[in-house]
N, C-alpha and C positions, 0 to 999 in steps of 0.2 A: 785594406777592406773598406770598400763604400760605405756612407752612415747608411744608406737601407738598408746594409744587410746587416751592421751592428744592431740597429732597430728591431730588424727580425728574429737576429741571438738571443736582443735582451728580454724580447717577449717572451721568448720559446725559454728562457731562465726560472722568467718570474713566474711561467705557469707551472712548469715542476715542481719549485721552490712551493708552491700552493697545492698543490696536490693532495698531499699526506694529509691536510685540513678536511678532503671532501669526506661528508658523513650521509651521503646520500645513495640509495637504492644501486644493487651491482649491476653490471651489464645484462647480468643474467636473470635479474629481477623483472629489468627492464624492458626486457622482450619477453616477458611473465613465460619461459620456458617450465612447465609445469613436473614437478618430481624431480627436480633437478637441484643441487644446494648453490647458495652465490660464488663463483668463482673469481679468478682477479680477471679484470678486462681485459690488461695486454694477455692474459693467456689463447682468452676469445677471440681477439681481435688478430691475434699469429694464429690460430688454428684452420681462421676462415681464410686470413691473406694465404696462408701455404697452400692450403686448400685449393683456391683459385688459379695458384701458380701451376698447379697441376692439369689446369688442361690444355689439350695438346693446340699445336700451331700457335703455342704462346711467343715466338720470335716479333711480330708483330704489337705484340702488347706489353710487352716490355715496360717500355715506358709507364704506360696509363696503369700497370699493375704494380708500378713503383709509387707514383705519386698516389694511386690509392690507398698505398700503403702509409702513404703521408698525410694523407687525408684520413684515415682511421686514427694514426697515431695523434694528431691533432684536436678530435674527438675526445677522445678518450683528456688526453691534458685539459681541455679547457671543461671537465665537467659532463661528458654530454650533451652541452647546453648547444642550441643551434645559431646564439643569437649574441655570443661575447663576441667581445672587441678580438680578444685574444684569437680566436676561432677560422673569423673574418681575416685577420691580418697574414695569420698562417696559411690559408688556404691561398690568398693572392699573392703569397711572393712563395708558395710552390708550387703551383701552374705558372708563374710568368718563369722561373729561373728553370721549368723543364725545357723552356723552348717554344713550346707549339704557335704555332702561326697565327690562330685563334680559336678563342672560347669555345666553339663549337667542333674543332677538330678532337681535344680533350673530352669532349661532351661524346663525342662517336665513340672512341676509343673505349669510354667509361662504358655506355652504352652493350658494348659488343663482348665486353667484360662480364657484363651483369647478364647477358644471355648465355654465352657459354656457360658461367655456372648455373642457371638456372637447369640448361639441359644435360650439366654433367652430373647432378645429384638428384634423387628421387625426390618427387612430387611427397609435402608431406613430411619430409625427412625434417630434422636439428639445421642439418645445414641448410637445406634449402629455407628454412625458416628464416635464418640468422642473414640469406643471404638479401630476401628480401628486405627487412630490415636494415639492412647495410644501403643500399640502394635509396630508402627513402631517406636515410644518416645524408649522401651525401646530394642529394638533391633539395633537401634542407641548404647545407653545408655550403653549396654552391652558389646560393639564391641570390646573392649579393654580386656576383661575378657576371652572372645573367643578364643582371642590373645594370651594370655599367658598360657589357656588350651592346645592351640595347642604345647605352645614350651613346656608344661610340659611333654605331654602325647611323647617327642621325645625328653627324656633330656637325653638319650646315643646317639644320631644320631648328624650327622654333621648338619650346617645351611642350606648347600644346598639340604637336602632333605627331609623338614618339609611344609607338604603340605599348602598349601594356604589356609588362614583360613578366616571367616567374616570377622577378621576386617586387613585384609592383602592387597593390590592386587595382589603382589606377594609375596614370600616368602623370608626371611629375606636370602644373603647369603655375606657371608666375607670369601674370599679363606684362609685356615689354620686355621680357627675357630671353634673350636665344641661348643656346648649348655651348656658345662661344663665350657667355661668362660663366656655365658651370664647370665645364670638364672640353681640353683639348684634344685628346687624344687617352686613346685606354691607355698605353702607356706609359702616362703621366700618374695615373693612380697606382703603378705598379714600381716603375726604375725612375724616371726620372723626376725626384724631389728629395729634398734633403729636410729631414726631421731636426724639430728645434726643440725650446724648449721653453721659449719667448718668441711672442710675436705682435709689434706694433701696429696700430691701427687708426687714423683717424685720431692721433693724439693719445688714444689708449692704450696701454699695452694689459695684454692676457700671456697667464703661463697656463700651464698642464697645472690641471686640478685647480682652476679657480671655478667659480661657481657664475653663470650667467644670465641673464634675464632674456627671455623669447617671447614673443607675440602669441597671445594665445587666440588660435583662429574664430574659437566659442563665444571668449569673454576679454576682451582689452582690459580691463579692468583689473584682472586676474591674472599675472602673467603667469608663463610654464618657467620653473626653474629647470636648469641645466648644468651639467658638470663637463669642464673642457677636459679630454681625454690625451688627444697628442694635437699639437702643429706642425707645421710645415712648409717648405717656402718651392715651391715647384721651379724646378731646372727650367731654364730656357723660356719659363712662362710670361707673362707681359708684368711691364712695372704694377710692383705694389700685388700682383697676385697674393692673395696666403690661402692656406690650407686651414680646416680647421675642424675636429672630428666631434660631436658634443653625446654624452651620455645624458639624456633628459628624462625627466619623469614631472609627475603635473604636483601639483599642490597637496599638501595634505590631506586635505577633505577631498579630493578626487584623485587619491593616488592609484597608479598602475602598478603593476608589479606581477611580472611574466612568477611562472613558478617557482624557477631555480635562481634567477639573476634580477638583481630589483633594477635594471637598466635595459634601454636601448641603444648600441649604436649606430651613427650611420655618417658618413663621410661625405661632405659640401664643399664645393671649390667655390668659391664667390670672390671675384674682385671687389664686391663693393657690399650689398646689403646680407651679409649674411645671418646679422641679427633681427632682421625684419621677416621681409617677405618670404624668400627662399623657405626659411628655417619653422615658419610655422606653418609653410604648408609641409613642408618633408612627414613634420609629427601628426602631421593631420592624414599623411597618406603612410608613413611608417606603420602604426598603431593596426591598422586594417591589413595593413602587410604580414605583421606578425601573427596575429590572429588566425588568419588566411590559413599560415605556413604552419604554423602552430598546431592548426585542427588537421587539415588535410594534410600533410608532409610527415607526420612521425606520432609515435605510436602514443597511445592515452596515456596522459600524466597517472604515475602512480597511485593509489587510494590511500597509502598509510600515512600521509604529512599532513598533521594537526596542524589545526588553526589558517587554512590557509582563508584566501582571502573570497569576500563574494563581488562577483561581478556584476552588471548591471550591461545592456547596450543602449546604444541613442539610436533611437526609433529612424533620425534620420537618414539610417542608412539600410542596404538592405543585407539581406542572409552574408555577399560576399563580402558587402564593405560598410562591415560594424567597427564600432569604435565601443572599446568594451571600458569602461570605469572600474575602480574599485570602491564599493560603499563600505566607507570605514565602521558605521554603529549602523547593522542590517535594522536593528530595533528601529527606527527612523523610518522605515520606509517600508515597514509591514502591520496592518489592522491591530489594536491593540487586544480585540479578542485572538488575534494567531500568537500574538508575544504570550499572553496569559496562558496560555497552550502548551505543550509541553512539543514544540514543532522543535526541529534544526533545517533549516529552510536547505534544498541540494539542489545547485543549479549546473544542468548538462550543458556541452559547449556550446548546442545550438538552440537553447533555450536563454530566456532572459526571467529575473525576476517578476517586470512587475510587463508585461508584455502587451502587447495592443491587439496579437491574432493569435498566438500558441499558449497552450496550456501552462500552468506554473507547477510543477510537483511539490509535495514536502513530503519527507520523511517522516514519518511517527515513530517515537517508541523512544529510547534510550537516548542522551545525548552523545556523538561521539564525534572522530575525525569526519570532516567535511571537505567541500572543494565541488571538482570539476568532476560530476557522478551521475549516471545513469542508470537507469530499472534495471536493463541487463548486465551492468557492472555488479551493481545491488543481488542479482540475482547470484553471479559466480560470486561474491565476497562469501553471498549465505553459505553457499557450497561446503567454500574454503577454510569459512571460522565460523564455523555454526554458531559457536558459544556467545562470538559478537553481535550475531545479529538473527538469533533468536527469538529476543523479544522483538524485533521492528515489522513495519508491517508498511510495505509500500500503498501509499493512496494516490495514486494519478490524478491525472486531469480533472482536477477540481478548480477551475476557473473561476476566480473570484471576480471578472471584470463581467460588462453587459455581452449578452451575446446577437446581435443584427441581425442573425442571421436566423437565429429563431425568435427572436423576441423574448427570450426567458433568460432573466438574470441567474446568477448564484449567490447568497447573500454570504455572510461569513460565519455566522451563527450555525447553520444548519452545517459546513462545514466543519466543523469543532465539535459539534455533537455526532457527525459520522467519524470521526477518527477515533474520539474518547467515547466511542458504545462499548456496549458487552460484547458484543461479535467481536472476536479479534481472530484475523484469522493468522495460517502458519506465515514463515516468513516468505518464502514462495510463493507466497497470493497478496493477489489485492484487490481492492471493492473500488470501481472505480464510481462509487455512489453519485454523486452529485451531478456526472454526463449522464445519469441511468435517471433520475430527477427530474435534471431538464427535458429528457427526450420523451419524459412522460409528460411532459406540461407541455410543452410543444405539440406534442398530438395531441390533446387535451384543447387548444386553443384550436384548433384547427374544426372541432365540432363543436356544434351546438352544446348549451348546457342542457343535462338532462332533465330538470324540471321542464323547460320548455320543450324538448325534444318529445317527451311524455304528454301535454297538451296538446303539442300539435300530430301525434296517433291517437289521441282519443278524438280529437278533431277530425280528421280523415274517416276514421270509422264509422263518427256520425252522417258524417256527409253520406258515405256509400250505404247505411242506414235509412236517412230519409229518401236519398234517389231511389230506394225501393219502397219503400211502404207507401209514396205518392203515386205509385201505379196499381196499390188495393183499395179496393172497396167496402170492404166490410168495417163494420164498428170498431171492431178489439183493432184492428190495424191503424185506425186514425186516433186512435184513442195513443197508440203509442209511437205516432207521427207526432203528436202536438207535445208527448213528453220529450221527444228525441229533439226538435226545436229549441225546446226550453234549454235543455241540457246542454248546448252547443252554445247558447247566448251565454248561459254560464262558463264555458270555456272560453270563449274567446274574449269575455271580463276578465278572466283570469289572465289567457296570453299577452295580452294587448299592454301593458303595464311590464311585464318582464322582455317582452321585446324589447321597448323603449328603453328601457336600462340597459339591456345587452350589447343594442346596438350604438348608443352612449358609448358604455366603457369599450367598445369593441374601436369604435371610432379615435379613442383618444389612445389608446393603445398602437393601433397603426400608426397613427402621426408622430407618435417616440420612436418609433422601429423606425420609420421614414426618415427620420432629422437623424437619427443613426447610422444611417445609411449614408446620408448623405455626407454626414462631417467623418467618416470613414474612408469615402472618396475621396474628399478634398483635402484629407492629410495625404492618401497614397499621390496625389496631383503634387502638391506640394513636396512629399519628398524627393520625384521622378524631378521637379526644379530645379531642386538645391544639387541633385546631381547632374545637371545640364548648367551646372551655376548660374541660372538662371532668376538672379536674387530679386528682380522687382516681380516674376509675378508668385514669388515661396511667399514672400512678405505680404504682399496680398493678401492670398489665401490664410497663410498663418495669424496676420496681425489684423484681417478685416471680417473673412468670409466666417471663418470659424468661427470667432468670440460672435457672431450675431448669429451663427445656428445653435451654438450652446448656450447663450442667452434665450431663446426660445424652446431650446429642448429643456432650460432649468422652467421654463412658465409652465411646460407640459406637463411635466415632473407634479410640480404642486400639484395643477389640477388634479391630475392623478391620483395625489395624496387625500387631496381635501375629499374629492367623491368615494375614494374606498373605507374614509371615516364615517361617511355618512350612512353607511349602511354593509351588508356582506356584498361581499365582490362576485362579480357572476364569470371575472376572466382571472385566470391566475396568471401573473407575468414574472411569478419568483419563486425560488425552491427554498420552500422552508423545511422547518423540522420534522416535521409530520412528513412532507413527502419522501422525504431522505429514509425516514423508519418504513414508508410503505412498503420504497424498494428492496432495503436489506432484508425486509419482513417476507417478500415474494421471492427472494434468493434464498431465503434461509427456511422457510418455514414458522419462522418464530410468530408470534404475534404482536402486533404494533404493538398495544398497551405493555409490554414484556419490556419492549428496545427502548421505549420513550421513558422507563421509571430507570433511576439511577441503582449503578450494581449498591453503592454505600446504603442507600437504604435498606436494598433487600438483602445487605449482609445484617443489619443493625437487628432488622425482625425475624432473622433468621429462625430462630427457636420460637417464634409463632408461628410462621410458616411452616417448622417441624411439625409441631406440635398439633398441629391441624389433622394429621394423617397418624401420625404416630401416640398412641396412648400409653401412659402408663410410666412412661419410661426417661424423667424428666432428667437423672442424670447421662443418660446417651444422647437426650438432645441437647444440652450445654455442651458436652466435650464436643462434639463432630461440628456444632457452631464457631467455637473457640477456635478450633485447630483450621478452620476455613477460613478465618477473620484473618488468623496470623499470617497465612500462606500471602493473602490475599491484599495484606496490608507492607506488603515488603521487607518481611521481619523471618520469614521465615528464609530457610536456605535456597535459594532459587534454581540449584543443580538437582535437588528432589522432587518427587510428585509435589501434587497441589496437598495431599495429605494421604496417610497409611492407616489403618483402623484396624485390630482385631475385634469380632462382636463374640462374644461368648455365652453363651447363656441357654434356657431350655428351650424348644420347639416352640413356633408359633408364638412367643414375645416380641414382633415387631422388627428381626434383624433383618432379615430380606425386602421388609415395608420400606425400613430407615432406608437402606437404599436407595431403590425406587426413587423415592420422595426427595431425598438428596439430589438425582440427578434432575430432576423437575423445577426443584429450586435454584442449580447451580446452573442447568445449561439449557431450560426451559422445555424439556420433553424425557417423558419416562422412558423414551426409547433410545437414550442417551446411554446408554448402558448394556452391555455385556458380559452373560452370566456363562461364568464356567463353574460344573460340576466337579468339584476334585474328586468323587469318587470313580469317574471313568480315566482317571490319569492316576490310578493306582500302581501299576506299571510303569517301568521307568522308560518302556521304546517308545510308549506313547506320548512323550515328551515333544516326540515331531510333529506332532496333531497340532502340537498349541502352539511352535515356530517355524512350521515346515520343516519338509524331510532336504536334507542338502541336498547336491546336484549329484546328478547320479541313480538316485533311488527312487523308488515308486514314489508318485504322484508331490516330487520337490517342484513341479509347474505351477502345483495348485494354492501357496503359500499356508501361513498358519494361521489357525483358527485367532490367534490372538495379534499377533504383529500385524497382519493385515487390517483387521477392523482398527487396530489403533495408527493403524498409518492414514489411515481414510476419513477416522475421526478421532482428532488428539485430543479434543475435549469431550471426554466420558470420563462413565465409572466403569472399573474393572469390579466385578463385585466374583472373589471365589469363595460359592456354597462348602462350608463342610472341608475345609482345607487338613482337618487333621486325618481324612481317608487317604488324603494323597503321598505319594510315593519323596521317599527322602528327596530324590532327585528333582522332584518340581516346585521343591521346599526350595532346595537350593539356586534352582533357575533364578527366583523373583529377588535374592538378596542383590544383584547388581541393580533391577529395579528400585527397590527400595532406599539406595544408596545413593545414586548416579541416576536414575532415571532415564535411564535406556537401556535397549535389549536388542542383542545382534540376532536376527532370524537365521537360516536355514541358508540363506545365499547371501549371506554377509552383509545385508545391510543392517545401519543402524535403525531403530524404532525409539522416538523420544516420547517417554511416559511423565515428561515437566508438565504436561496438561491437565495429569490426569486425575481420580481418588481413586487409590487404591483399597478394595474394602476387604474382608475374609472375615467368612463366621467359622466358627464350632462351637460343638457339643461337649467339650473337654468341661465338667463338674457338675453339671446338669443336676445329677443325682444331688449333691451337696444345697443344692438352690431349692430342689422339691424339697428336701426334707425341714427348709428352716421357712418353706412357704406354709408349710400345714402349722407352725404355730403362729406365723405372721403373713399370710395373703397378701401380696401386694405391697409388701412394707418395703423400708429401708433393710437394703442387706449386708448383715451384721460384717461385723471386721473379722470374726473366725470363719464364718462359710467365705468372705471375698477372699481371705488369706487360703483356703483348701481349694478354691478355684484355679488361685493363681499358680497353686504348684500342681496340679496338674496339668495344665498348659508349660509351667518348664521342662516339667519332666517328658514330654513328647515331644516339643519341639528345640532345637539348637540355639543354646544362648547367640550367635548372631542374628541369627532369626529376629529375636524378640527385639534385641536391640536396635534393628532396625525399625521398626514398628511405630510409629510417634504415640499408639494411646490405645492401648488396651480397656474395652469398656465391656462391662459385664451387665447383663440385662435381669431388667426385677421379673422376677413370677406376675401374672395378671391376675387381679382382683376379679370379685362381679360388678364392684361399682367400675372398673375399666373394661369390661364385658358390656356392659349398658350401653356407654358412651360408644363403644364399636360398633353396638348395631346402629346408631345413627347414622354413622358413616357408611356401614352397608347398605340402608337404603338410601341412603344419597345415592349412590351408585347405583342402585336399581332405580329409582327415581332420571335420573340421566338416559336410561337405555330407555324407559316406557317415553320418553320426551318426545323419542322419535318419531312415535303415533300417537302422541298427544293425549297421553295416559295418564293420569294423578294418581298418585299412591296415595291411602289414608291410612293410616294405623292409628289405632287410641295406643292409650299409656301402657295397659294392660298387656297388649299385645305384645309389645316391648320389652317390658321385665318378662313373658312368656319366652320367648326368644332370646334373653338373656339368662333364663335358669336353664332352658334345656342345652342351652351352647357353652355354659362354662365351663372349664377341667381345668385346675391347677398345672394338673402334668402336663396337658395338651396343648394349654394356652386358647389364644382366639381360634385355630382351628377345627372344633368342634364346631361354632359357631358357623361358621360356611357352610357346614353339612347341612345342620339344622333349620338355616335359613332357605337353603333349598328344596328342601323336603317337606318344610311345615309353608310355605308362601310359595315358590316359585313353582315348583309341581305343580299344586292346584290351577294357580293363575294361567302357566302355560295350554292348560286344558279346557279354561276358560274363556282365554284371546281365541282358541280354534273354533271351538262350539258358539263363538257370538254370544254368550252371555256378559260379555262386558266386550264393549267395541270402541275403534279409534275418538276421541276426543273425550271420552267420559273419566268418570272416577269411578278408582277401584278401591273399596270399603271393606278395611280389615279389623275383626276383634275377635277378643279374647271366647269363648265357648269354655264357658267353667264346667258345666258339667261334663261334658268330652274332653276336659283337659287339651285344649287342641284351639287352631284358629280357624276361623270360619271367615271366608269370602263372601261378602253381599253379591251376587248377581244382579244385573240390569236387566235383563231379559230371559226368556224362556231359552231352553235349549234348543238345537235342531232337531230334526226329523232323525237323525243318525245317533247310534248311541255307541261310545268305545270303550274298552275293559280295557286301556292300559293302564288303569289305576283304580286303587280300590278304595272308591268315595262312597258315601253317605247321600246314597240321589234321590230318599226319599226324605231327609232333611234339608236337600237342595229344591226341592220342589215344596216343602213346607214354608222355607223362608220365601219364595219368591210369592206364594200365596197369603205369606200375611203382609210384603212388601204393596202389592196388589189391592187387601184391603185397604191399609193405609193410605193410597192414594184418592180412593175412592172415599 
């Protein structure tokens, strides 16, 4: 047996011998076949080769569907991986020992292979899946064979003029080098050479696996460390030839490392300088090569391998031939308000961290595995593991660098306070705020400011003012020709001053975008150079041109700084915090002031903010505080709602307020919420109402009253009125809720209620609470009425039921001193509505405790009050606003009438000409009061 083909044994040994080690992703993984469990690969890989062998007029392909077959099995040995020694060595001594004449007849053959199956199996199908896959397997696979077809088919020509092959990104060049000291003959790299184990050099001798030093093409200073892999002494070759294959990888602080193998190899014939020249350009064109093949040749690296590494590119190349780094401490080379941040920074293949023209993403939310990851990988992982990536919330294109191209920067501040707001939306969305920022300061810059925009249309007005009245003659017209002059002198005192400023900052603002511009050129000049190796005029530009436009752009800069100190700025050229909140504010409807205050505050005042709306009922605003803080502080189970409430207690004490109030506080709008009636789901078919009817049955298109609104908005309140009318069965429905926090609809999807509060009032002891209110109104309620409360509530509802439940809070009976306080809040409310026509409400004191005696019932709670406030005030006044006796901009003047027991409205005016009986007033007391209102003035 020849040592090449012991060599090739030994390889094809030592990769088996390694095999039973791999603990990475199965075949089956690997081609993300979905619903499918991981299988063993040789199973996969005979399923597809048999497969293959089956279609017809296979006499000719014989061969190419043998060595495919050797090429698969080869695969599979060394890992998967496209880019081992192992891989590489197996692939070229089974095409050379099939025979074929060259490179390209193997390449037909393969070719004509991968067509038939494509049209012997359905579009769409497993196999045709796997097969295309297979296909890019060995087009990878081959990349190296490509390689050295290219340098055979050019082995009289220099290096620099050996076209770009597969597996190249560019083409190999070493100034004074011909093909005649890299490689003789393909041949040579395949039969003829004999593998060593020591090889002399120059007084040196290297073995396999010694460690060497390489020119590093970046940094001399820095060399690239190298691991010699094999040697060899080439048959028939010229004295002193040797062979020499190196695994290299770069220094610590800028290590590479492919995903699966922490090496590259590649194979160099050099009679003479292979530690020099040759070898550091190879890794200089290597490194781009892999990448290349990497991205475009076979499918997305996995998503499940923690810890991998972050990459970086050098700017100096472009999309196809990057040179990608590994930055060992990411913390180094990100703002240190993004490290304080709760970021995990995710860079896709054709992105770079810290970038010169594309956007940078990060991830927000949870820290987890990271790597080579994408919005739409992100998007399917949600899919796939909801549970992992439930909390995250993708934020795009938030560009931390200047933008040229509008002139608006994005500073880093204002990004950090878009990712950690209260908006957080599902995982399936993203705010892509800070593009939505700039594009508004962009147009923004683009017009005039509106102060001066405003002077100069009241400018124009005048003008086309006095162009008329200097064609009248009469008095009153000149009279207000000499005021419209005047007035216009005063404008344009006013314009003349904020122009001048405008046009200032406007002026020094261009000149930064302009120097921007231009040292954006003269990098893209500079790098089209260094790819033309055109080193004196890269050096130029890089070491002359640029350092004196960035020195002038830092003078600009200052200015900049110093005049926006000296006063407000009339050009905005940056997205700050405020604009960041306008736009989530105009996406969301929320209100700036709402997005700009932090959630930790307004959980800390929480129970003031309650307490503002809700009267009386101090221990239900502590607990529904409490159990929000905990959800909301990380403490609570994070597989449950945001919290569960039962409200118990009598009519009209505030439990359907608490609500309300709660969602206004939690998600900043009363309309945050969704009230379901349990008494019309007394029946248990009406169960489809609230998840839809399945498929199949009347109106299952329509979905459910409740899964649907919480699919649409997962942050609300579920508030069910009156839960104990409802039918066992809808009792039952909400325990997976309460548990698990999701809910399978009607057509099988899932509904996640992690967002949400779940609230539920009844009436269960009601009686027990009036009867301990008549000897204590309004009090603390005693431990034997809360203890006769609570078993009525067991005794109708199912101990899991309650158990689920995080807090059972039973509400006090209302006082009249908590009556009082309510009506002030009532007419804040009417006060709001009259705002509209610019109405003032008065009430004296009198009026007040009047409206507070006739609205209180123990039993009925504040709802007496509404009636009464409308019947004794709002009746009146509405008949009032019609008749014009109280009109837009006035006040309306209310007091107490002790002798009528009753209130009495001052009118402003006489009534109309028209008189209406839809109410039965007192109009010869309305006509009294306006006549002694009358003398008084007189």
């Amino acid at each position: 047996m020849k040592p090449r083909d012991k060599a090739g044994d030994e390889i094809v040994r030592k990769t088996e011998a390694a095999l039973p080690r791999w603990k990475g992703p199965s075949l089956e993984g690997w081609m993300n076949l979905e619903g499918q469990a991981a299988r063993d690969p040789y199973k996969v890989y005979n399923d597809i080769i048999n497969r293959l062998k089956t279609v017809k007029d296979k006499g000719a392909d014989t061969l190419a569907s043998d060595a495919f077959t050797r090429i698969s099995e080869a695969a599979v040995l060394s890992e998967l991986s496209f880019t081992t020694p192992m891989s590489l060595a197996l692939i070229e001594n089974r095409v050379a020992l099939r025979g074929y004449p060259a490179p390209k007849d193997f390449d037909m053959d393969m070719a004509r292979l991968f067509e038939k199956g494509r049209r012997w199996f359905e579009e769409g199908s497993k196999d045709y899946g796997r097969i295309l896959i297979l296909q890019r397997l060995y087009q990878g696979l081959t990349s190296s064979t490509a390689a050295a077809a290219a340098l055979a088919r050019n082995s009289n020509q220099n290096f620099a003029s050996i076209p770009a092959g597969p597996g190249f990104a560019k083409p190999l060049h070493s100034a004074g080098s011909t093909s005649q000291d890299a490689v003789t003959t393909y041949r040579i790299q395949n039969k003829d050479r004999t593998f060593t184990d020591e090889i002399t050099f120059k007084g040196m001798t290297y073995k396999s696996g010694d460690y060497v030093h390489l020119m590093n093409p970046n940094d001399s200073s820095r060399p690239i460390i190298g691991q010699i892999f094999k040697l060899w002494i080439p048959d028939g070759g010229a004295p002193g030839e040797r062979g020499i294959a190196v695994c290299w990888y770069f220094r610590p602080e800028q290590t590479f490392h492919p995903p699966h193998r922490p090496f590259w190899e590649h194979e160099v014939f050099k009679t003479g300088h292979f530690a020099d020249h040759a070898m550091e350009d190879i890794i200089e064109k290597v490194g781009c090569q892999f990448m290349t093949r990497h991205i475009r040749g076979r499918p997305k690296p996995p998503m499940w391998y923690p810890n991998w590494p972050l990459y970086v590119c050098d700017s100096r190349y472009n999309d196809r031939d990057r040179v990608f780094v590994r930055i060992k401490n990411w913390n180094s080379c990100i703002p240190d308000e993004l490290r304080k941040a709760d970021f995990m920074p995710i860079l896709p293949y054709e992105r770079t961290v810290m970038p010169r023209k594309v956007d940078s993403p990060f991830l927000h939310g949870v820290k987890g595995p990271g790597g080579l990851m994408e919005e739409d990988e992100l998007r399917r992982k949600s899919k796939r593991a909801a549970e992992r990536t439930a909390k995250s919330s993708a934020l795009p294109a938030l560009d931390v660098t200047s933008s040229a191209e509008t002139g608006v920067k994005t500073e880093v501040a204002p990004i950090v306070g878009a990712a950690t707001t209260e908006v957080k939306p599902p995982a399936d969305r993203s705010l892509t705020v800070a593009a939505g920022g700039r594009a508004a300061l962009g147009a923004e810059r683009e017009t005039r400011p509106e102060a001066i925009d405003a002077l100069e249309r009241r400018k124009l007005e005048l003008n086309i003012e006095i162009h008329a009245l200097e064609r009248e003659k009469d008095a009153a017209s000149k009279e207000r020709l000499i005021a419209a002059k005047k007035t216009l002198e005063n404008v344009n005192e006013q314009l003349r001053p904020l122009e001048a400023a405008y046009n200032s900052e406007r002026k020094t603002s261009e000149q930064i975008n302009d120097v921007k511009k231009r040292i954006d050129a003269l990098r893209a000049k500079a790098d089209e150079a260094e790819r033309r190796y055109d080193i004196a005029s890269a050096s130029d530009i890089r070491y002359y041109a640029i350092p004196e436009l960035q020195k002038k752009l830092d003078e600009l800069e200052a200015q900049k700084t110093r005049e926006d100190a000296s006063g407000d700025k009339m050009v905005a050229d940056s997205v700050t915090p405020e604009a960041i909140a306008e736009v989530v504010a105009r996406w969301t409807g929320i209100p700036v002031s709402r997005l700009m205050s932090s959630e930790a505050q307004k959980l800390l005042k929480m129970e003031k903010h309650l307490a503002k709306q809700v009267v009386g009922q101090p221990e239900a605003v502590k607990a529904v505080a409490n159990a929000i803080r905990l959800s909301r502080s990380g403490l609570a189970n994070a597989t449950r709602p945001i919290a569960s409430f039962l409200f118990a207690g009598p009519s009209g004490t505030g439990k359907t307020l608490l609500s309300k109030t709660l969602a206004t506080v939690l998600f900043d709008s009363p309309e945050a919420m969704i009230r379901i009636d349990a008494s019309e789901y007394s029946e248990k078919h009406a169960i489809s109402r609230l998840i839809g009817a399945p498929p199949g049955y009347i109106g299952h298109d329509q979905g459910g009253q409740l899964t649907d609104y919480v699919r649409r908005k997962p942050f609300c309140i579920v508030l069910i009125d009156e839960i104990e009318k409802a039918s066992r069965e809808f009792v039952t429905l909400f325990l997976q809720v309460l548990d698990d926090g999701r809910l399978t609809d009607g057509q099988g999807r899932v509904v996640d209620f992690r967002n949400c509060v779940i609230i539920m009032t009844s009436n269960l002891g009601a009686s027990y609470l009036n009867d301990a209110a008549e000897k204590n109104p309004g009090g603390a309620i005693p431990e034997e009425t809360r203890e006769l409360v609570m078993n009525s509530i067991r005794r109708h509802f199912v101990p899991e039921f309650i158990n689920r439940i995080d807090d059972i809070i039973i509400f006090r009976t209302l006082s009249q001193d908590n009556v009082t306080s309510i009506v002030d809040i009532r007419l804040k409310e009417i006060a709001q509505r009259l705002a509209a026509r610019k109405i003032t409400l008065d009430l004296d004191k009198d009026a007040k405790h009047y409206l507070a005696s006739v609205g209180y019932s123990s039993v009925y709670g504040a709802r007496p009050l509404n009636r009464a406030i409308q019947h004794e005030l709002l009746n009146p006044l509405s008949l009032y606003l019609l008749e014009e006796r109280i009109r837009d901009g006035e006040t309306c003047r209310v007091t107490f009438d002790g002798p009528h027991n009753r209130l009495r409205l001052h009118p402003n005016h006489r009534a109309k000409a028209f008189k209406t009986e839809a109410m039965d007033l007192d109009d010869d007391d309305d006509e009294e009061e306006w006549e002694m209102q009358e003398g008084e003035r007189m």
